[in-house]
FIKOLZA-1660 file (N, C-alpha, C; in steps of 0.1 Angstrom, whole numbers, plus 5000, padded with zeros to 4 digits):
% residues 194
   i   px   py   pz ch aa at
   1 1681 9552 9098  A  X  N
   1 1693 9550 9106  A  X CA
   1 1693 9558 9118  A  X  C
   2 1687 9569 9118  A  X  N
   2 1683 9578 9130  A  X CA
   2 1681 9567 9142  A  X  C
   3 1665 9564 9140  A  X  N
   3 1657 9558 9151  A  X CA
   3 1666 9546 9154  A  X  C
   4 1675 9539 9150  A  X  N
   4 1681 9529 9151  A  X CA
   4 1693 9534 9164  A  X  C
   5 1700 9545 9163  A  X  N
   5 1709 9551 9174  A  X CA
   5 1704 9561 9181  A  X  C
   6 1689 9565 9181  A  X  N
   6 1684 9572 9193  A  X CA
   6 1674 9564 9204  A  X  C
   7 1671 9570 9212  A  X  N
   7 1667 9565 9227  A  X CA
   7 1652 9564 9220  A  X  C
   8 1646 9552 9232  A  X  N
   8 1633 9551 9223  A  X CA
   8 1623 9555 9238  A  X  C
   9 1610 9564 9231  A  X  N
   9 1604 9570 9244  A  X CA
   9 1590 9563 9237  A  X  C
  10 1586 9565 9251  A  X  N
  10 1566 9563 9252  A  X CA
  10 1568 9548 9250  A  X  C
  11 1575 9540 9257  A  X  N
  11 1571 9528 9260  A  X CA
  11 1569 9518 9271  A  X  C
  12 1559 9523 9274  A  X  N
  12 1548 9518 9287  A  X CA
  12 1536 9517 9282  A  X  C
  13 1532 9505 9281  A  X  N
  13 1522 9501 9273  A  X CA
  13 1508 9494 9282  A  X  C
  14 1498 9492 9277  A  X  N
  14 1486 9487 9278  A  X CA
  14 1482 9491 9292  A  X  C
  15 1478 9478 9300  A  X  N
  15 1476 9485 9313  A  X CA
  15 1485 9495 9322  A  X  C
  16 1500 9491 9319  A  X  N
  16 1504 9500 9327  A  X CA
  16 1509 9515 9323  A  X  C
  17 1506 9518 9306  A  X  N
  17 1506 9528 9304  A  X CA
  17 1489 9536 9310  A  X  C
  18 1480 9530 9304  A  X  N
  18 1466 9540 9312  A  X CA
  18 1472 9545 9326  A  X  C
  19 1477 9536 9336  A  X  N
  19 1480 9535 9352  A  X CA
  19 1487 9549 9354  A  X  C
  20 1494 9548 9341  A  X  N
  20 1508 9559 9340  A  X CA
  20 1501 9576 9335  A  X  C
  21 1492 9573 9328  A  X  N
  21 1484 9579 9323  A  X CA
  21 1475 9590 9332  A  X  C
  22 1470 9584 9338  A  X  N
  22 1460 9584 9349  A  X CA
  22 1465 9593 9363  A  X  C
  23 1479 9591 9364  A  X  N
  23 1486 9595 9375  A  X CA
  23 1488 9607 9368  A  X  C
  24 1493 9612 9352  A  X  N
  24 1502 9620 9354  A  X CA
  24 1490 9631 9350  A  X  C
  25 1479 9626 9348  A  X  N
  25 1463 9633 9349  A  X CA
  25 1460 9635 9356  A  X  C
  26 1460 9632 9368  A  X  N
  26 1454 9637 9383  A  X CA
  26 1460 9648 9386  A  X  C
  27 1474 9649 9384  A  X  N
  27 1484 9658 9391  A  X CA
  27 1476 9670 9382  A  X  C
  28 1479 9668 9365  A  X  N
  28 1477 9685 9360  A  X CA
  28 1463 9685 9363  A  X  C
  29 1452 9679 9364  A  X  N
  29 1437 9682 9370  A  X CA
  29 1440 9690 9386  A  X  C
  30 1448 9685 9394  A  X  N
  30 1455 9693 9405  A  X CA
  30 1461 9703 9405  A  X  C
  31 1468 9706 9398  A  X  N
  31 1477 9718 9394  A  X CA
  31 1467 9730 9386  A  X  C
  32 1456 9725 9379  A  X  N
  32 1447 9733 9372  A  X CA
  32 1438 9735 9381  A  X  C
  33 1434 9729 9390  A  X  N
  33 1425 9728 9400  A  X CA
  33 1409 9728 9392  A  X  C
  34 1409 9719 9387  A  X  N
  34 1396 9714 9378  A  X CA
  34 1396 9696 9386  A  X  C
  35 1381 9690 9381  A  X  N
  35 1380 9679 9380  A  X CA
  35 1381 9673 9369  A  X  C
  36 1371 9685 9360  A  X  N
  36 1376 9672 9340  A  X CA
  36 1374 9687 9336  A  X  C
  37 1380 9682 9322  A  X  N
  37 1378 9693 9310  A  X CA
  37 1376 9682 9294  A  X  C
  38 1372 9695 9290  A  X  N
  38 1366 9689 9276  A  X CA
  38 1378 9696 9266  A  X  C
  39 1380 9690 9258  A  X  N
  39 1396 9691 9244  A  X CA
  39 1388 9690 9231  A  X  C
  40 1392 9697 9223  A  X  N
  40 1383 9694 9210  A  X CA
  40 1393 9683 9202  A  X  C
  41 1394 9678 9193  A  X  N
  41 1401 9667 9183  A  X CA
  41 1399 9674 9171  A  X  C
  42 1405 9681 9162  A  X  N
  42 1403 9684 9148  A  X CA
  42 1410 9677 9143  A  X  C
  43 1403 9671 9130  A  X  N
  43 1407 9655 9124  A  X CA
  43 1400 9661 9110  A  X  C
  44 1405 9654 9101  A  X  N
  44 1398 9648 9086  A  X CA
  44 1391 9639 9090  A  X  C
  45 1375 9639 9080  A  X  N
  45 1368 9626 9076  A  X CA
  45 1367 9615 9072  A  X  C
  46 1383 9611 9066  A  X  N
  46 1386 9603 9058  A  X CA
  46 1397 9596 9063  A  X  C
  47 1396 9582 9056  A  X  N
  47 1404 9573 9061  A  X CA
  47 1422 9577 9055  A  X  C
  48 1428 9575 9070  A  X  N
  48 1434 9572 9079  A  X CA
  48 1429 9578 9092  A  X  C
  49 1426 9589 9084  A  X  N
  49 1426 9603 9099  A  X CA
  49 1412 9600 9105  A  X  C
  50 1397 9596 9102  A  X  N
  50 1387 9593 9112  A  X CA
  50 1390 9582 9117  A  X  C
  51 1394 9571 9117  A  X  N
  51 1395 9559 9125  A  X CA
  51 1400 9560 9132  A  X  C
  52 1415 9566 9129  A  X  N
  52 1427 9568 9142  A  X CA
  52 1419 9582 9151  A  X  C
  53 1411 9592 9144  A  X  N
  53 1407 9601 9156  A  X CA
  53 1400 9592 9165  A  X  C
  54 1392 9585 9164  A  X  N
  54 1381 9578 9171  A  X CA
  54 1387 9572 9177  A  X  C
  55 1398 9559 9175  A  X  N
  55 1408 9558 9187  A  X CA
  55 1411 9568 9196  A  X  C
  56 1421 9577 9189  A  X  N
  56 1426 9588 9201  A  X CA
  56 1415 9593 9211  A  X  C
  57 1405 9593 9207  A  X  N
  57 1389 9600 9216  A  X CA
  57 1390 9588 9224  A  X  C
  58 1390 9576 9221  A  X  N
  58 1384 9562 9228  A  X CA
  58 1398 9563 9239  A  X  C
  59 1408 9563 9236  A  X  N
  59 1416 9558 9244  A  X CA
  59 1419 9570 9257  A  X  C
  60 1422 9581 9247  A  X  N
  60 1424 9595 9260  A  X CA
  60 1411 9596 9274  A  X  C
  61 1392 9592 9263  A  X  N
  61 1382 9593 9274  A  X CA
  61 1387 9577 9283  A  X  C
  62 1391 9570 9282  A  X  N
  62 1395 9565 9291  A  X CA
  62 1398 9569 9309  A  X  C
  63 1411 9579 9305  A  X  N
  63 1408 9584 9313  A  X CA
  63 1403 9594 9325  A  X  C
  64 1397 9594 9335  A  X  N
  64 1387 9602 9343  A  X CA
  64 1390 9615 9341  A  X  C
  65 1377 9625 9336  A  X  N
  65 1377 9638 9339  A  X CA
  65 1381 9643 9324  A  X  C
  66 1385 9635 9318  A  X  N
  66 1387 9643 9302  A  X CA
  66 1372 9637 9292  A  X  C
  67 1368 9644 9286  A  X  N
  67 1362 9641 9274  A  X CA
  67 1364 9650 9262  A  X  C
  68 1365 9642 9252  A  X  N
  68 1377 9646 9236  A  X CA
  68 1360 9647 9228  A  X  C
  69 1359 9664 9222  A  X  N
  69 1348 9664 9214  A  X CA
  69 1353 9663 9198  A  X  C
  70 1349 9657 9194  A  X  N
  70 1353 9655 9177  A  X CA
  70 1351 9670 9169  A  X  C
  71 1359 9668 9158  A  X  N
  71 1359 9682 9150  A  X CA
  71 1363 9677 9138  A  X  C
  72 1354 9677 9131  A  X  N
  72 1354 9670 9118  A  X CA
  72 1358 9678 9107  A  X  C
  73 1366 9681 9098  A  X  N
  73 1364 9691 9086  A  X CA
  73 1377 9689 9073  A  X  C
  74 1369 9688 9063  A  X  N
  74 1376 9684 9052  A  X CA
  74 1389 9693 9056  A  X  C
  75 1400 9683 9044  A  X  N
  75 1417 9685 9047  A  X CA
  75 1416 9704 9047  A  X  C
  76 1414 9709 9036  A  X  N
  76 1414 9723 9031  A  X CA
  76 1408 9733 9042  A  X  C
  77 1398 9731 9051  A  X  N
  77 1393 9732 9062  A  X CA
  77 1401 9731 9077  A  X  C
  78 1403 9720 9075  A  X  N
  78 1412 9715 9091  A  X CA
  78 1426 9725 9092  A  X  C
  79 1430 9722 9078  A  X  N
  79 1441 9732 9078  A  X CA
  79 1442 9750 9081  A  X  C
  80 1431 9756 9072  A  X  N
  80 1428 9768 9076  A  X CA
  80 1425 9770 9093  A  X  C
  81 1421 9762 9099  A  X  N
  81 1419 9761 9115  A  X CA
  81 1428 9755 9120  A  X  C
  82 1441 9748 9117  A  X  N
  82 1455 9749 9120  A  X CA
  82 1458 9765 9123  A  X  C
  83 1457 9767 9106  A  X  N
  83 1470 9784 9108  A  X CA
  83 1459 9794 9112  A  X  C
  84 1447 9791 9119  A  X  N
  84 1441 9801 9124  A  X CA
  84 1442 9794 9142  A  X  C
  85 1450 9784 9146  A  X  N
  85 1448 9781 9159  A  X CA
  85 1435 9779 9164  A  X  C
  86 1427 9774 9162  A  X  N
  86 1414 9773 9162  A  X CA
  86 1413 9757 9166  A  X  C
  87 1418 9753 9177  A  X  N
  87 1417 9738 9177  A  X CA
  87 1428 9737 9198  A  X  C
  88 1423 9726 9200  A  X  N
  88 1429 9722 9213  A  X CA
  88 1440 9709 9209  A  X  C
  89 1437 9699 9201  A  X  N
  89 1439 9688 9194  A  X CA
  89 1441 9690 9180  A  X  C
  90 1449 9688 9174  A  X  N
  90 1448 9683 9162  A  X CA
  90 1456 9671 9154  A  X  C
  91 1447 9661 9147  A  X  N
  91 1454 9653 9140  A  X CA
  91 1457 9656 9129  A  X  C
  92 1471 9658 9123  A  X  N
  92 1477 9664 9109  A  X CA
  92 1488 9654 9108  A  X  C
  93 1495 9653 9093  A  X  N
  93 1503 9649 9093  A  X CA
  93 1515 9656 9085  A  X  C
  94 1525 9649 9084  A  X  N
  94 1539 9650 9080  A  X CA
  94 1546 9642 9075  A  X  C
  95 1545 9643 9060  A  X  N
  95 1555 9634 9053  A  X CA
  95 1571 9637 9051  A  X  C
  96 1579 9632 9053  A  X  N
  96 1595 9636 9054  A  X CA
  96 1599 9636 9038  A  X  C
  97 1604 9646 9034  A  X  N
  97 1609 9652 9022  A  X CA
  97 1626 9651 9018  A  X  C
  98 1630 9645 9032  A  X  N
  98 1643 9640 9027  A  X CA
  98 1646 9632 9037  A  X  C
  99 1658 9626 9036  A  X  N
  99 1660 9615 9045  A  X CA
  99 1668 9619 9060  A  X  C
 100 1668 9623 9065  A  X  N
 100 1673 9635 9076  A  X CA
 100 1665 9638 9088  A  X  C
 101 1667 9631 9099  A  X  N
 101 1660 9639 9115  A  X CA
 101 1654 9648 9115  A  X  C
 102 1659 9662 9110  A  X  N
 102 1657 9674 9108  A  X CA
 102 1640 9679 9100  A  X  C
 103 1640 9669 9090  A  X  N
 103 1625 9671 9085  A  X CA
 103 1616 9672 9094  A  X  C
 104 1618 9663 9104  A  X  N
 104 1606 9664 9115  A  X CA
 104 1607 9674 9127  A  X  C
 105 1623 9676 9131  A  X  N
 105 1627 9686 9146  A  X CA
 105 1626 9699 9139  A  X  C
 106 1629 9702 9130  A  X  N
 106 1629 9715 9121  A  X CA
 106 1617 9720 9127  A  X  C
 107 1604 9708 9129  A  X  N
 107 1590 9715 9127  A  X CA
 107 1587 9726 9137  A  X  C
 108 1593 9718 9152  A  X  N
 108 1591 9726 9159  A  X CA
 108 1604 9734 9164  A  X  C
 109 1610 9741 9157  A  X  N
 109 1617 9754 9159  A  X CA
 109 1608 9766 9163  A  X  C
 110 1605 9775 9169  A  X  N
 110 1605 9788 9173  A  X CA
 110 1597 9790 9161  A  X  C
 111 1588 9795 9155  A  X  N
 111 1583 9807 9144  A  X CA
 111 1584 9799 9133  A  X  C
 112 1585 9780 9133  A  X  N
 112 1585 9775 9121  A  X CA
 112 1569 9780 9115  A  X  C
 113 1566 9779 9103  A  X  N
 113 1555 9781 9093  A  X CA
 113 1545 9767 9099  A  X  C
 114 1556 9760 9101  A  X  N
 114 1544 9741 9104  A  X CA
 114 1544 9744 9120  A  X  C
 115 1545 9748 9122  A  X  N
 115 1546 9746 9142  A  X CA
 115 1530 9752 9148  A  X  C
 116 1519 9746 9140  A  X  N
 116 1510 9752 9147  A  X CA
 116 1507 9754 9158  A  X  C
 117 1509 9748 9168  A  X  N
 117 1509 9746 9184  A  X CA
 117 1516 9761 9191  A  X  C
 118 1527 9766 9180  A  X  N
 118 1534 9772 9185  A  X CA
 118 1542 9772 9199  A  X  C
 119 1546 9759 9198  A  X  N
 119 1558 9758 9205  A  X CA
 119 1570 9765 9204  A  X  C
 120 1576 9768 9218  A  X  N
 120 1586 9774 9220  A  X CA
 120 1596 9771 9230  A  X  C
 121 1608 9766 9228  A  X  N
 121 1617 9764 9236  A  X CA
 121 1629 9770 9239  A  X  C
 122 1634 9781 9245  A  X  N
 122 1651 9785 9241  A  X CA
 122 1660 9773 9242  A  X  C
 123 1655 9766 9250  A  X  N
 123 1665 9753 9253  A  X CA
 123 1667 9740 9238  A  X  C
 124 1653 9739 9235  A  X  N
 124 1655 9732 9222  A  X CA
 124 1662 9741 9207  A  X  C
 125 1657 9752 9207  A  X  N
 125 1663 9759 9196  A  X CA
 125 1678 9763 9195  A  X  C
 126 1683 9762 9211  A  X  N
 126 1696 9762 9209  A  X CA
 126 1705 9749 9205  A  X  C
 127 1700 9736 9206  A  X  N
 127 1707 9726 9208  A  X CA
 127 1703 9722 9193  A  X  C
 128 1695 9726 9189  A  X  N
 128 1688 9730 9170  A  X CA
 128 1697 9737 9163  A  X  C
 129 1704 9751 9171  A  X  N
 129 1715 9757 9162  A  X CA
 129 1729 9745 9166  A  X  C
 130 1732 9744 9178  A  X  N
 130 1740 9737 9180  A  X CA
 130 1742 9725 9171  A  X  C
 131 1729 9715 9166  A  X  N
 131 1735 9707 9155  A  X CA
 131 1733 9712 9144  A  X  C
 132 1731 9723 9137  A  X  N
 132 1733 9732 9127  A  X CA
 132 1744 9732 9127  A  X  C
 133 1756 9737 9136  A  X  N
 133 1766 9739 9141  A  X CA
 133 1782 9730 9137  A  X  C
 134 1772 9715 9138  A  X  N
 134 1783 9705 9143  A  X CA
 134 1796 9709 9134  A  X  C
 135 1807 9699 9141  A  X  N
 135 1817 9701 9132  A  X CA
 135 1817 9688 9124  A  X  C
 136 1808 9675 9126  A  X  N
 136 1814 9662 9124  A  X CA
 136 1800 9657 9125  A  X  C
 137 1797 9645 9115  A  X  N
 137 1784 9640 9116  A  X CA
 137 1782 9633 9130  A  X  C
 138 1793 9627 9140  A  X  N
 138 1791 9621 9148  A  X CA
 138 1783 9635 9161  A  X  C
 139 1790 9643 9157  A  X  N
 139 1783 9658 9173  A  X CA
 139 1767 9662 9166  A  X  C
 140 1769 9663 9153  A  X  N
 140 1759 9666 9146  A  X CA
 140 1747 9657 9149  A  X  C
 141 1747 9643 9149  A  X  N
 141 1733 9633 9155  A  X CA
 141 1731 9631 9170  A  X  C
 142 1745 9635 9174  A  X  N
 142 1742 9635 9190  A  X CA
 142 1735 9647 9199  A  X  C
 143 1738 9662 9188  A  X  N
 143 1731 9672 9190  A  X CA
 143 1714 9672 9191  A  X  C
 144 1709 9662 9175  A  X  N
 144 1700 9663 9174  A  X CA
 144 1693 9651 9182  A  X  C
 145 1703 9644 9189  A  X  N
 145 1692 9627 9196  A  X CA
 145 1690 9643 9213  A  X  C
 146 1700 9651 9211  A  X  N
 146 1695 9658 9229  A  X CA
 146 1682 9671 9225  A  X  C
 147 1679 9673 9212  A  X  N
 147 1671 9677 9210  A  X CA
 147 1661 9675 9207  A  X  C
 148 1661 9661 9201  A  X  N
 148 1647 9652 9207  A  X CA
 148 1642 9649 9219  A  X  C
 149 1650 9649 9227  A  X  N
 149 1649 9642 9245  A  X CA
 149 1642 9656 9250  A  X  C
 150 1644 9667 9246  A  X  N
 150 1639 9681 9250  A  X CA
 150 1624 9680 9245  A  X  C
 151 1621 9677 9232  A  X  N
 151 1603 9673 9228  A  X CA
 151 1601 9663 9237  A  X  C
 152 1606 9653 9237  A  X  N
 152 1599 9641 9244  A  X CA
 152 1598 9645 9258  A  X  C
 153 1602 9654 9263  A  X  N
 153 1596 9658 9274  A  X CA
 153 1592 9667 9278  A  X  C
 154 1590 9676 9268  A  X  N
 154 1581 9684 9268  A  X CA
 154 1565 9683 9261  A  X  C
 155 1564 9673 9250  A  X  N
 155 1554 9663 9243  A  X CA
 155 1545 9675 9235  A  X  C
 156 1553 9686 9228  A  X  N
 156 1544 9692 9221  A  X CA
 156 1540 9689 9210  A  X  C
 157 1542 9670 9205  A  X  N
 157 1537 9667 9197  A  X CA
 157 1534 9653 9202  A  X  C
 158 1533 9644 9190  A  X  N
 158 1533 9631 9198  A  X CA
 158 1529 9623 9181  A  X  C
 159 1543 9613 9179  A  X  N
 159 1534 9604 9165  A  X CA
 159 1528 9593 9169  A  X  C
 160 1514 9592 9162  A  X  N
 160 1506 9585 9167  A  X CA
 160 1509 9568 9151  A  X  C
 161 1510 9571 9144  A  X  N
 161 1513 9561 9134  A  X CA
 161 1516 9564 9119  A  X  C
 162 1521 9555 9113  A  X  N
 162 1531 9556 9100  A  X CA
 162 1517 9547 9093  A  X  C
 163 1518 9555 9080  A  X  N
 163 1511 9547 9070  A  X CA
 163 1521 9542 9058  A  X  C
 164 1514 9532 9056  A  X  N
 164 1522 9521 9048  A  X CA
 164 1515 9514 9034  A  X  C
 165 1523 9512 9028  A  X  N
 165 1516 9505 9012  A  X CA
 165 1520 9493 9006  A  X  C
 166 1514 9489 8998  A  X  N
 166 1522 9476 8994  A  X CA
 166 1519 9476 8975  A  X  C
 167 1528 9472 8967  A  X  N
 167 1527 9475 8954  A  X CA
 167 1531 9464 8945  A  X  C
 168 1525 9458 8938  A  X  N
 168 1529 9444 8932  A  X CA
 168 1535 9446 8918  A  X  C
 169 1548 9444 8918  A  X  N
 169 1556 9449 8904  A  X CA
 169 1559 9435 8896  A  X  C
 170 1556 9437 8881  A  X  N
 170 1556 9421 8877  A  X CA
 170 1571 9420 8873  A  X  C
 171 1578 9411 8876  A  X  N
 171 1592 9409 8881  A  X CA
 171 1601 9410 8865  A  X  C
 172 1589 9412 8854  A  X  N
 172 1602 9417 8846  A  X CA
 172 1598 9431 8841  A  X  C
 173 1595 9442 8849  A  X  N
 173 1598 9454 8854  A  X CA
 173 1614 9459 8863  A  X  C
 174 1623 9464 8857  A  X  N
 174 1635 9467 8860  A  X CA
 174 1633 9483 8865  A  X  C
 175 1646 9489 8871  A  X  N
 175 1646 9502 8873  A  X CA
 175 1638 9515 8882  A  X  C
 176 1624 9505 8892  A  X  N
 176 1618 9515 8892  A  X CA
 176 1628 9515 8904  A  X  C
 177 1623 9535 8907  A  X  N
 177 1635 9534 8923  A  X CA
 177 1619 9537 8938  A  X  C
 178 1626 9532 8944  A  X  N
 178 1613 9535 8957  A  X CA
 178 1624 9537 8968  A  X  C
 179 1620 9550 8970  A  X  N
 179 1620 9557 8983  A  X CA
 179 1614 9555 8995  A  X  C
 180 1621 9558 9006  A  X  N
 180 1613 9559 9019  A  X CA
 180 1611 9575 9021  A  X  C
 181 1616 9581 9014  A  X  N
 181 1615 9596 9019  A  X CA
 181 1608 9604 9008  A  X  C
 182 1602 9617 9005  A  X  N
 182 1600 9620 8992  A  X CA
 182 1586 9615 8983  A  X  C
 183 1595 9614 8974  A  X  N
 183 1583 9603 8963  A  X CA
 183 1585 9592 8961  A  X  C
 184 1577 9584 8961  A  X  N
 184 1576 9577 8967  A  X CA
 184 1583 9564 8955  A  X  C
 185 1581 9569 8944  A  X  N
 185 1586 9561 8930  A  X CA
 185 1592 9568 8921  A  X  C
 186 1603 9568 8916  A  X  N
 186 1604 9574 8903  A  X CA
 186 1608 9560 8895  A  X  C
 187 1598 9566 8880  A  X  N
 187 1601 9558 8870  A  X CA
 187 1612 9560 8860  A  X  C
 188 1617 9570 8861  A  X  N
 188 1622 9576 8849  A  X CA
 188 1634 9565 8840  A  X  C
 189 1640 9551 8849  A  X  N
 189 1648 9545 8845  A  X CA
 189 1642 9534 8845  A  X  C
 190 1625 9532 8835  A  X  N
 190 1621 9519 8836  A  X CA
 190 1624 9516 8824  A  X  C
 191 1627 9499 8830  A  X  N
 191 1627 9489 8818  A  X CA
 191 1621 9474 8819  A  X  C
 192 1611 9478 8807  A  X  N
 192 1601 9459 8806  A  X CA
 192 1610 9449 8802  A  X  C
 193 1610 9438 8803  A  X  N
 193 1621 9427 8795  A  X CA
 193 1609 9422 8795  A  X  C
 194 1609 9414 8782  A  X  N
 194 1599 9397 8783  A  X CA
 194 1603 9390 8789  A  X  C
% end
């Protein structure tokens, strides 16, 4: 219900996203006063996370002056070089644990435990306590849609895609519950009929 009443960003797509791309890459190649630079990618081996790195590599060397070197290393690995900062890129994920905005803006608060990037904003953290704050669920999602507008333009993250499942239940199976958030099933109220 979030995404349904917030503003939707990063949509400039195909050719005219690269175009967009490309422009707002020349400038920081300008401002850094470099021509290219090389970014590492730390990623898992394993399907989801190698395919989508090898996009991300394909699509970023696109454009001029960047080349994305891959960094391969099992989950247990990638992670210890998370919380050791040991990366320019990284693909990680984030499953939401309750049904709430917050599972994901929470991340990047100030000195969160998940904020590997270590992002820091006074501006976002305050509009963070501010809807901690609210008096009323309506100030309370409006706090948090101006606290996303502060990431999205600042882009110290970026979701690249949702994974998805599909599960064939034989229709005289009653009770199971499925979540979008959490776990993903609980059984505990099943019932077979013939």
């Amino acid at each position: 219900d979030y995404r349904e009443t917030a503003p939707e960003y990063f949509n400039i797509f195909a050719e005219d996203g690269l175009k967009a791309a490309q422009e707002y890459w020349d400038k920081a190649k300008e401002e850094l006063g470099v021509d290219s630079i090389t970014l590492s990618l730390l990623y898992e081996p394993s399907d989801p996370s190698k395919p989508a790195a090898e996009f991300i590599q394909s699509e970023i060397q696109k454009l001029d002056g960047i080349t994305v070197e891959m960094v391969s290393q099992e989950k247990e690995n990638r992670i210890e070089k998370q919380k050791a900062r040991e990366f320019d890129m990284v693909l990680t994920r984030w499953g939401p644990d309750y049904a709430d905005p917050t599972t994901y803006l929470n991340l990047m608060l100030t000195g969160n435990a998940y904020n590997y990037g270590d992002y820091s904003s006074k501006e976002y953290d305050a509009k963070m306590a501010e809807a901690a704050g609210a008096t009323s669920d309506e100030e309370r999602w409006k706090k948090l849609q101006e606290a996303e507008a502060i990431l999205m333009e600042d882009v110290p993250v970026v979701g690249i895609f949702q994974v998805g499942g599909a599960s064939l239940i034989n229709k005289n199976v009653k009770g199971i519950e499925n979540h979008a958030v959490g776990v993903p099933y609980i059984y505990k109220n099943l019932d077979k009929t013939n």
